[in-house]
C-alpha positions as CSV (number, residue, x, y, z in Angstrom):
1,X,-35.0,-0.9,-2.4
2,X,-31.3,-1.0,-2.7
3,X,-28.7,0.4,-5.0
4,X,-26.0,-1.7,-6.5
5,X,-23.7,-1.2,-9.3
6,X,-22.1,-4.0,-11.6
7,X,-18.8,-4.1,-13.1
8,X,-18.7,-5.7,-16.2
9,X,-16.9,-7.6,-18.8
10,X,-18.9,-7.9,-21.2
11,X,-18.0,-9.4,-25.3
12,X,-17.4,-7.1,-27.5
13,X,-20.5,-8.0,-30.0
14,X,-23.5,-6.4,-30.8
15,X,-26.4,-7.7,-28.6
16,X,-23.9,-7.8,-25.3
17,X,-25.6,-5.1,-23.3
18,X,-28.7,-6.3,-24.2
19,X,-28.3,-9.9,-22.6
20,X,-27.4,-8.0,-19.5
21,X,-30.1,-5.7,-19.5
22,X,-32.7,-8.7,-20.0
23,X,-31.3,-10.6,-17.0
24,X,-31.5,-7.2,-15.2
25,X,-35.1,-7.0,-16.2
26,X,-36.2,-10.8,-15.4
27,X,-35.5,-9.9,-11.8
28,X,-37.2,-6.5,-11.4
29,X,-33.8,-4.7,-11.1
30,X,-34.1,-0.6,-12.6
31,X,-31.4,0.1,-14.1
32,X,-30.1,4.0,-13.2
33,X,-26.8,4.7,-14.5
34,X,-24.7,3.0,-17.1
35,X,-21.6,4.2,-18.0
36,X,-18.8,3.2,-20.9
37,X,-16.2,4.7,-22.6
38,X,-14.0,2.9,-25.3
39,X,-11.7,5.8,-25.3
40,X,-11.0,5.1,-21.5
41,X,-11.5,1.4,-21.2
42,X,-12.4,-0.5,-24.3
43,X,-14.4,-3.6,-22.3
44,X,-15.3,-2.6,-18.9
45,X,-19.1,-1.2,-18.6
46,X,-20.6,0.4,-15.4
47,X,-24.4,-0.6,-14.6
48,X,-26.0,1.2,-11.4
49,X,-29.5,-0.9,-10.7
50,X,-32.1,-0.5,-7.6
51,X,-33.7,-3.4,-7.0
52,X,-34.7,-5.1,-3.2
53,X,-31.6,-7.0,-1.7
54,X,-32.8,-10.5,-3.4
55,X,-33.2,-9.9,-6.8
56,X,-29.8,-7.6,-6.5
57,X,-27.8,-11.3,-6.1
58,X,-30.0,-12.4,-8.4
59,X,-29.0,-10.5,-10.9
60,X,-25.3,-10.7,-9.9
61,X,-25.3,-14.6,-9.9
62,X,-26.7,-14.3,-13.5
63,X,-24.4,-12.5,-14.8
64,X,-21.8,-13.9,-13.3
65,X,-22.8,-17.5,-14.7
66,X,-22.6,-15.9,-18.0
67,X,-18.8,-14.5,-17.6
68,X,-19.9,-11.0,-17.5
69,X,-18.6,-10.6,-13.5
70,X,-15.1,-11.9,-13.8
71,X,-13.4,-10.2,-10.6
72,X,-10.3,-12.4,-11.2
73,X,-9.3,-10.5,-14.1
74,X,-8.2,-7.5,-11.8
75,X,-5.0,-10.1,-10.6
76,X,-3.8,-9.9,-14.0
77,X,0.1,-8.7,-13.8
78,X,0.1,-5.9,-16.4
79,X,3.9,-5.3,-17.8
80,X,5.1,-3.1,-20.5
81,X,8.1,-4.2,-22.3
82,X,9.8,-2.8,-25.3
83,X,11.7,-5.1,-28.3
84,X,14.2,-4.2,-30.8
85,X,13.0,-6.2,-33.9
86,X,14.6,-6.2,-37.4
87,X,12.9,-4.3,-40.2
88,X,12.0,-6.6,-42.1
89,X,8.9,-9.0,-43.4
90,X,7.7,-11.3,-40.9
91,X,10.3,-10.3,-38.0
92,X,7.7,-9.6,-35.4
93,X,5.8,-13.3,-35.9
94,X,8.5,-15.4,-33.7
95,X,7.6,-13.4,-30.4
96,X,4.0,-13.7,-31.6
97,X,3.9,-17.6,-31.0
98,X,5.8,-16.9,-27.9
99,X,2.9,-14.9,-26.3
100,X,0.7,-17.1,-27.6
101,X,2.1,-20.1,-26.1
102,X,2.4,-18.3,-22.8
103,X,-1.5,-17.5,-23.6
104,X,-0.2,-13.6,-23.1
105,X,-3.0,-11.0,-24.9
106,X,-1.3,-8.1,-26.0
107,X,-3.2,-4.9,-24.5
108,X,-1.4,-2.3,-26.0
109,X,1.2,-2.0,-29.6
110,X,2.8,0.8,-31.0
111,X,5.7,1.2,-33.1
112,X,7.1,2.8,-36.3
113,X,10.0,2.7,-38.9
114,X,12.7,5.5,-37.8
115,X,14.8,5.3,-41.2
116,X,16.9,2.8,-39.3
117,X,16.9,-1.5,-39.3
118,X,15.4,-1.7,-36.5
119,X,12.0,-0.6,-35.1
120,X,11.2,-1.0,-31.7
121,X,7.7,-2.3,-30.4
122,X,6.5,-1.1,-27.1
123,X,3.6,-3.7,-26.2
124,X,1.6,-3.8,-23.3
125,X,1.3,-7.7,-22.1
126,X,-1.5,-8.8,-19.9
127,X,0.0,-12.5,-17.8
128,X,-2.6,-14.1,-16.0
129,X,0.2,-16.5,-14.1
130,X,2.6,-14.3,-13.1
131,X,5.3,-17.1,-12.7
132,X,5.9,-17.0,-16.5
133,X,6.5,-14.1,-16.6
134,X,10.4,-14.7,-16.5
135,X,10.5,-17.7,-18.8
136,X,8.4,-15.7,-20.8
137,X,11.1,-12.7,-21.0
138,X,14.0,-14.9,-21.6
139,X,12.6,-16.6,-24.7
140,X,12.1,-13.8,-26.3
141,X,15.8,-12.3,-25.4
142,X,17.1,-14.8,-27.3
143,X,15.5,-13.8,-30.3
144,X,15.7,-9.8,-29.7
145,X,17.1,-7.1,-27.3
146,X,13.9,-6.9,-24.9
147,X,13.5,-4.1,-21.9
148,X,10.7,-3.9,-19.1
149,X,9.6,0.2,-19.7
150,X,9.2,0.9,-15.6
151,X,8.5,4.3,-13.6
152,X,7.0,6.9,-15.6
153,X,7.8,5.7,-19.0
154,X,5.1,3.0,-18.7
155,X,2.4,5.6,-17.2
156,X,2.8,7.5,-20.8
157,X,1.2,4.4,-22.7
158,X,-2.6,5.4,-22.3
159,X,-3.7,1.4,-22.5
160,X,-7.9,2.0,-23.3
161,X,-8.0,-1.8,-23.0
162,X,-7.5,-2.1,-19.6
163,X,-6.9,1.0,-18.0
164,X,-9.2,0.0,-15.2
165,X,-7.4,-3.5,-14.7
166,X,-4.2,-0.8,-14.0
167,X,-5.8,1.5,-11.8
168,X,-7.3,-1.3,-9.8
169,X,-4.2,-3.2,-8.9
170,X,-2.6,0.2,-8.5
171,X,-4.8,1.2,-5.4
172,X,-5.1,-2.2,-4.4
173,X,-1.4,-2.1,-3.5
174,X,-1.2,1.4,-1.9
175,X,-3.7,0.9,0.2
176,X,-3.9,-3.3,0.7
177,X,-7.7,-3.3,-0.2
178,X,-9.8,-6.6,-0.2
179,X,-11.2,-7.6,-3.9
180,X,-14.7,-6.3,-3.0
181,X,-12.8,-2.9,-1.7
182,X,-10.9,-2.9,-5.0
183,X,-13.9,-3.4,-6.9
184,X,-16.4,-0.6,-5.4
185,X,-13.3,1.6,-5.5
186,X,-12.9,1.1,-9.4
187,X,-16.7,1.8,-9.5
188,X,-16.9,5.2,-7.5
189,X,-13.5,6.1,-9.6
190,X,-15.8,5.2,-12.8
191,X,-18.6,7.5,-11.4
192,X,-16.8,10.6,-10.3
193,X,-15.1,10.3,-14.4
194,X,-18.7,10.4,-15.8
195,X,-19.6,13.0,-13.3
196,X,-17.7,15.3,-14.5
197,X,-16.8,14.5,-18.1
198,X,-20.5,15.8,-18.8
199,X,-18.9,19.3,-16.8
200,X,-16.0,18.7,-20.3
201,X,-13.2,17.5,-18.0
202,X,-10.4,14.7,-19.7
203,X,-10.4,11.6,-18.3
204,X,-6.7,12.1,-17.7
205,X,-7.3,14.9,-15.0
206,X,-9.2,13.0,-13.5
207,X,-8.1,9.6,-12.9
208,X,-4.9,12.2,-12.0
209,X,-6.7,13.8,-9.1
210,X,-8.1,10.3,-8.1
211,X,-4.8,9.2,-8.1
212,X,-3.0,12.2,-6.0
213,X,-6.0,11.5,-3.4
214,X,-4.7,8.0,-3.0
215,X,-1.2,9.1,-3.2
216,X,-0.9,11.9,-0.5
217,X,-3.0,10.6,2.1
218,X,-0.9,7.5,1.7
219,X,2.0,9.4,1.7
220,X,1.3,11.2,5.2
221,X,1.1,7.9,7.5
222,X,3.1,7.1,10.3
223,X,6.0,9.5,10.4
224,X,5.0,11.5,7.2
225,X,2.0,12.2,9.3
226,X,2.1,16.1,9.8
227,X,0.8,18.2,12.2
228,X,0.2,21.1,14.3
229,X,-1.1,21.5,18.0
230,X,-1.8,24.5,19.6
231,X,-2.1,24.5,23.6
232,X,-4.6,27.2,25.0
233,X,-5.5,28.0,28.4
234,X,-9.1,29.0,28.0
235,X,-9.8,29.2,31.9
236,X,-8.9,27.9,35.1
237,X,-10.1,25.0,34.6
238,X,-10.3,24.2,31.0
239,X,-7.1,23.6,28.9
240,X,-7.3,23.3,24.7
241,X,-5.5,21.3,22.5
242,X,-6.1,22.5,18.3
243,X,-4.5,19.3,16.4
244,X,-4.0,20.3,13.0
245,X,-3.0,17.6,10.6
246,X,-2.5,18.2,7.0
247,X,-4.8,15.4,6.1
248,X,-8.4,15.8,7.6
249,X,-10.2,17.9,10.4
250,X,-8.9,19.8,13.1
251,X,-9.4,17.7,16.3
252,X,-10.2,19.9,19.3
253,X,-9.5,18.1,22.3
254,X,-10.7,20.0,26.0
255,X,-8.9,18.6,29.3
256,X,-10.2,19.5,32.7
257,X,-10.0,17.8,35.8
258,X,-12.7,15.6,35.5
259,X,-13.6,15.5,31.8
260,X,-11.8,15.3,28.1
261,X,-14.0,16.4,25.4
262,X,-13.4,16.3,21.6
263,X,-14.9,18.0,18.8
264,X,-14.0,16.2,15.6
265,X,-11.9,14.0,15.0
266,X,-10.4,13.8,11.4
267,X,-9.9,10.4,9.2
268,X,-10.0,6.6,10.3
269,X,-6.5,6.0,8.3
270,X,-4.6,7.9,11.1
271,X,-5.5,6.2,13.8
272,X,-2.4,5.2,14.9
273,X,-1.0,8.6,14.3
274,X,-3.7,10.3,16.6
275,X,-3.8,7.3,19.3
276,X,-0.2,8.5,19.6
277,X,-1.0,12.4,20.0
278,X,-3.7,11.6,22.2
279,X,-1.6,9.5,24.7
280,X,1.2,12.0,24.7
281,X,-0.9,15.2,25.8
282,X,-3.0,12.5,28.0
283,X,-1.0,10.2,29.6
284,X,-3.7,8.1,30.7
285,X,-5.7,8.7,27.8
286,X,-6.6,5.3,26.8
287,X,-9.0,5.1,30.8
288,X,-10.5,7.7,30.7
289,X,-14.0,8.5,29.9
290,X,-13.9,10.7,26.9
291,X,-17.1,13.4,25.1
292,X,-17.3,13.1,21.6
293,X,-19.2,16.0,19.8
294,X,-18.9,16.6,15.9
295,X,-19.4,19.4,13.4
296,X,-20.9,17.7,10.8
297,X,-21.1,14.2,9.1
298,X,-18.5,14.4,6.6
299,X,-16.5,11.4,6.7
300,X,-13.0,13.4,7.2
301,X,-14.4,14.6,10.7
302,X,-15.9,11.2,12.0
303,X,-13.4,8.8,11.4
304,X,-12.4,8.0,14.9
305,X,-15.7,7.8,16.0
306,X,-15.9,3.8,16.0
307,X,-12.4,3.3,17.6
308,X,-11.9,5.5,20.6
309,X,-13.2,3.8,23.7
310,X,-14.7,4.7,26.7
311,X,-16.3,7.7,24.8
312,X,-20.1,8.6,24.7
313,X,-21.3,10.4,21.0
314,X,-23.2,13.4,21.3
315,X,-24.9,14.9,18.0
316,X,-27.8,16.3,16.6
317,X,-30.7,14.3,15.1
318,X,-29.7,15.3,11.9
319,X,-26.0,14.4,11.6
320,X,-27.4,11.1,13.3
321,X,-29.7,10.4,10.9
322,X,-26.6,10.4,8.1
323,X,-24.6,8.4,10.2
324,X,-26.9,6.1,10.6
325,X,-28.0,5.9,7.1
326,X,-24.0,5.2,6.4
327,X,-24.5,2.3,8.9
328,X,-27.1,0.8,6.9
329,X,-25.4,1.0,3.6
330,X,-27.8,3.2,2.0
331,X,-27.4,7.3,0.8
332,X,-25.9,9.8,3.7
333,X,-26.9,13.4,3.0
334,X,-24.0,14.1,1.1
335,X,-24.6,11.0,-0.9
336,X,-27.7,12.2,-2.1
337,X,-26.6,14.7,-4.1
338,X,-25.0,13.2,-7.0
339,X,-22.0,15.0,-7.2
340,X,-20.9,14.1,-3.5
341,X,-22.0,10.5,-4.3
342,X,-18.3,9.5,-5.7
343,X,-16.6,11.4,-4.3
344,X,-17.7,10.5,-0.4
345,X,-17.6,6.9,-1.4
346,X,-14.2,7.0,-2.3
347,X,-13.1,8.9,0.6
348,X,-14.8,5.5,3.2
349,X,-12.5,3.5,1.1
350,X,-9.5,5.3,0.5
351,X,-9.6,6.0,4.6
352,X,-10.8,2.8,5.4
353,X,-13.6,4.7,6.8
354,X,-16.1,2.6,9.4
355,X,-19.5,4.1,10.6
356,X,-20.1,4.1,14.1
357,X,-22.6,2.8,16.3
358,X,-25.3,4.8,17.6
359,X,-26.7,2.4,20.4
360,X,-25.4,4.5,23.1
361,X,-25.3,8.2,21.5
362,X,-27.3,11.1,22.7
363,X,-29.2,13.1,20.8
364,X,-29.4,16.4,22.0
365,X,-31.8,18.2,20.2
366,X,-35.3,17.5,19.7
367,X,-37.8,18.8,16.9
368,X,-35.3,20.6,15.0
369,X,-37.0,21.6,11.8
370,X,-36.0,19.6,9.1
371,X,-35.5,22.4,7.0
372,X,-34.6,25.9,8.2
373,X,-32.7,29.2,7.0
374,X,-30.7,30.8,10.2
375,X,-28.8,29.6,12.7
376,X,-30.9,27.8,15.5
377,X,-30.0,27.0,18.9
378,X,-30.0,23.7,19.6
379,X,-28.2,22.9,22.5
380,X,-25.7,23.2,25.1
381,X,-21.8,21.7,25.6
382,X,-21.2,22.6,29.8
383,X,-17.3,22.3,30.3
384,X,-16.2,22.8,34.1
385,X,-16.5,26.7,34.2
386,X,-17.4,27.0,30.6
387,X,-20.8,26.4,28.8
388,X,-20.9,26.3,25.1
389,X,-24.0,27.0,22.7
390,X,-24.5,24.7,20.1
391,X,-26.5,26.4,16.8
392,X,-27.0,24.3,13.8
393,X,-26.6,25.8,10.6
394,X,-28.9,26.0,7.5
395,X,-27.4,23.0,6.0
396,X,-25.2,24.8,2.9
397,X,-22.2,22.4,3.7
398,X,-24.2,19.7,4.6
399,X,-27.0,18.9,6.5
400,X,-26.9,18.9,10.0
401,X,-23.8,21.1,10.4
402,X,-23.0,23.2,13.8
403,X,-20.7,25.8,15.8
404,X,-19.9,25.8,19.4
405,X,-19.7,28.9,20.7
406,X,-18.6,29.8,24.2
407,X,-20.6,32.3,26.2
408,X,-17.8,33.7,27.4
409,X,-16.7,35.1,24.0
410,X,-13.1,32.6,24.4
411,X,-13.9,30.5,21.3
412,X,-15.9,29.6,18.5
413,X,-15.6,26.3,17.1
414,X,-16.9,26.6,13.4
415,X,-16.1,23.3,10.9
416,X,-16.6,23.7,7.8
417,X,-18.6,26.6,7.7
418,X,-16.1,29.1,8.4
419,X,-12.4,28.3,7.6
420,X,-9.3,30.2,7.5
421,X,-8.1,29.3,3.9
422,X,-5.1,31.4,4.2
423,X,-4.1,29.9,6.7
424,X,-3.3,26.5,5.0
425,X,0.3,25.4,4.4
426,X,1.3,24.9,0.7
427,X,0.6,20.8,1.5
428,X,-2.7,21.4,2.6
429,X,-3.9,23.6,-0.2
430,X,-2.6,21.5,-2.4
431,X,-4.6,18.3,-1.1
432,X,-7.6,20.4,0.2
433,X,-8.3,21.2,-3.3
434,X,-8.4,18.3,-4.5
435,X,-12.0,17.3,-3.0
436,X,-13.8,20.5,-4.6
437,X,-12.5,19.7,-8.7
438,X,-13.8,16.0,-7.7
439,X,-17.1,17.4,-6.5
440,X,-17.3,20.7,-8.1
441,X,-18.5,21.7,-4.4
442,X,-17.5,20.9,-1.5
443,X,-21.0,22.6,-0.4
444,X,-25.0,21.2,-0.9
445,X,-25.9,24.2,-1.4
446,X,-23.7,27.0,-2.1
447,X,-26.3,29.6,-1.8
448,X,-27.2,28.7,1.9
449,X,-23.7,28.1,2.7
450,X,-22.7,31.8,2.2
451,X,-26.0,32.9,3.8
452,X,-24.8,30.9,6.7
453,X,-21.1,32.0,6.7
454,X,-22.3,35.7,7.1
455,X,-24.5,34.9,9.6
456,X,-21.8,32.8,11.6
457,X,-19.6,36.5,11.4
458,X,-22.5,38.4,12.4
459,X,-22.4,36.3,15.6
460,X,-18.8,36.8,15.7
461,X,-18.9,40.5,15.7
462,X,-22.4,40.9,18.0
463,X,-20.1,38.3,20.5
464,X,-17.3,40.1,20.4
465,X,-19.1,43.3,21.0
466,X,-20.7,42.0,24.0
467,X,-17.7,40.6,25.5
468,X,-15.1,43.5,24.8
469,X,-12.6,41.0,23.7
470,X,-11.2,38.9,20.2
471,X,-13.6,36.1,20.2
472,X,-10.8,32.7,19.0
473,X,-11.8,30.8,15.9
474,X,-11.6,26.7,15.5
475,X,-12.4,26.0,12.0
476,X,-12.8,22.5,10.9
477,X,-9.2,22.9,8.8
478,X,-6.4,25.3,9.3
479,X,-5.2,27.9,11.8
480,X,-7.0,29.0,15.0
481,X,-7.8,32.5,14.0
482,X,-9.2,35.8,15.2
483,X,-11.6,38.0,13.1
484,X,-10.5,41.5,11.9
485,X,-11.2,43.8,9.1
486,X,-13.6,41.1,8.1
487,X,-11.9,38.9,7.2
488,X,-9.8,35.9,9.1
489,X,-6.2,36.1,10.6
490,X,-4.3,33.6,12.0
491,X,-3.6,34.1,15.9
492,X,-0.4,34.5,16.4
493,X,0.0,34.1,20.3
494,X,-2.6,31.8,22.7
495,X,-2.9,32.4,26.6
């Protein structure tokens, strides 16, 4: 069974849902989720149904046939003007037949008198052909003064007819998405809004967040793209490279003589940006056989995963199973929870996020527990002269999550479970706290997640004892770091 959700136009009449719920029934579709708010958009409706892959277009080519799956309707050119019209009895009527002749709905009107003889009318006009849109404007400026309200002053009109029409052809041209992209991005937006409207939040702060997640990553492409890189000399042999972007993981990229070796490797939409770093520390980067490991499934540490060639994966059965679960279009692990649902679905699309391939990957572990509340040695990372153990957490982030820690004591590689928040520069607190308010949690499980993080510092601290030296800390965001006084500082100086 498969899980689908239909955006809808539906007429506004009593009995409107109900045709669409008959058609939904007629076809064995279960319908899980609606969601509609006239005080956010007065006509578009949200309607989740499982049903097996047949009866799913089924359903879609039924309501479709019946007008209720209009995708064309997000191409409508949205303008807001403003007119100067006389106060007086029947003034407003000529630019009336004007809109109607240019078959122009009005989505939005507001005006009042100001004790002058004039008032002015701020309308929201929705033009299907956007070539009339200048004959349109120069008919009416020969009957009164007429002004297109740009910039900010047309984002203060809250338009509850077709806000989603807006936001739709808003992403669409940040971020070039296809119609279908635009569509299941409009959905996921409409699902992370009911998500946590029933936590009391405004529609407003949310659709703002939405929109700031869109914005910045956008923002930091090409030569906005920002970021740090450490060089580390862990041995003789082995050399480190901690990329730190602003956007995304840490990638941790190990050069020896015969072997390169990532951990991580942060979002699909910088590509470009990291092909670049990669080529630069690695001249010939692009022939070389390359390692990939991961810390966890999250879709802001595997994004690179489908382009980098000549690499071999290597995970966990766990992480695995989510990836391939992503490949198959159903629920990853994080998707299962419903407030990760949205939010990770928006994050594929807004990164233009691919799953990768798991034909060649090995799978280093075998008969993990599925469930378990310590960390567990799984396997092994051998590096030249250094060996890592690989433990897999409890599953408090998310399921499937690890550390790499060097035997030697050098380094502990820790995503997401342990990260040195004070580390962050102003940009990436600011964007890094954007994914918890549109979650609530970035964690599963909170509970096990703290469990875990105390248990990861117990290992610090028994490591470090053993040793007789700093044991360095990779988190999957932010500084490298060095634990003291219990808590995390960032390292200062690397040799």
């Amino acid at each position: 069974m498969e899980r689908k959700t239909f955006v809808t136009t539906m007429p506004n009449k009593t009995g409107a849902f109900l045709v669409a719920a008959k058609i939904i029934a007629k076809h064995d579709g279960n319908i899980v989720r609606v969601s509609y708010n006239k005080a956010v958009d007065l006509n578009t409706l949200f309607i989740d149904v499982v049903a097996d892959q047949a009866s799913l277009g089924m359903i879609g080519e039924e309501l479709d046939s019946i007008g209720y799956l209009n995708r064309q309707h997000l191409e409508i050119n949205v303008i807001m003007v403003e007119i100067t019209i006389p106060d007086e009895p029947a003034a407003l009527i000529p630019v009336l037949k004007i809109l109607d002749r240019y078959d122009v709905n009005i989505s939005y009107m507001n005006s009042i008198q100001n004790k002058t003889d004039y008032q002015k009318f701020v309308m929201g006009l929705l033009i299907e052909n956007p070539k009339v849109i200048e004959l349109l404007l120069d008919e009416i400026k020969e009957l009164y003064p007429i002004k297109i309200i740009g910039g900010e002053d047309a984002g203060n009109h809250y338009d509850n007819s077709i806000f989603y029409i807006r936001l739709a052809n808003e992403v669409k041209t940040i971020l070039g998405l296809s119609q279908d992209q635009t569509m299941e991005f409009i959905s996921e937006a409409n699902r992370v809004l009911q998500m946590l409207q029933n936590a009391h939040e405004s529609p407003e702060k949310v659709f703002a967040a939405i929109r700031e997640f869109v914005s910045f990553m956008n923002d930091h492409r090409g030569d906005r793209f920002t970021v740090r890189i450490d060089k580390i000399i862990l041995s003789s042999m082995v050399t480190l490279y901690a990329i730190q972007p602003v956007c995304g993981s840490n990638t941790y990229l190990f050069q020896t003589n015969q072997d390169l070796v990532l951990v991580d490797c942060g979002y699909a939409l910088y590509r470009d940006e990291m092909d670049g770093i990669f080529r630069k520390i690695i001249p010939d980067w692009d022939q070389r056989p390359k390692r990939i490991y991961i810390t966890h499934a999250d879709v802001d540490h595997c994004g690179l995963l489908s382009t980098i060639s000549h690499a071999t994966l290597y995970l966990n059965e766990k992480s695995a199973d989510s990836l391939k679960r992503q490949r198959m279009g159903i629920l990853d692990y994080r998707e299962m929870k419903e407030y990760g649902f949205g939010y990770s679905k928006l994050s594929r699309i807004i990164s233009n996020y691919s799953p990768p391939s798991l034909d060649h990957a090995v799978i280093f572990d075998q008969d993990t527990p599925k469930e378990h509340d310590q960390l567990l040695k799984i396997g092994e990372l051998s590096l030249a002269d250094l060996v890592f153990d690989i433990y897999e957490g409890s599953g408090g982030h998310l399921e499937g999550e690890m550390i790499y820690l060097a035997r030697d004591g050098s380094l502990m590689l820790t995503g997401d479970i342990l990260v040195n928040i004070e580390s962050f520069s102003d940009e990436m607190k600011y964007f890094n706290a954007i994914a918890p308010y549109l979650m609530r949690s970035v964690n599963v499980d909170s509970g096990k997640a703290n469990r875990t993080r105390q248990e990861v510092q117990s290992l610090i601290q028994e490591t470090e004892k053993r040793t007789g030296r700093p044991c360095m800390i990779g988190g999957g965001h932010g500084a490298l770091s060095v634990f003291k006084d219990k808590r995390l500082e960032r390292k200062q100086t690397f040799s």
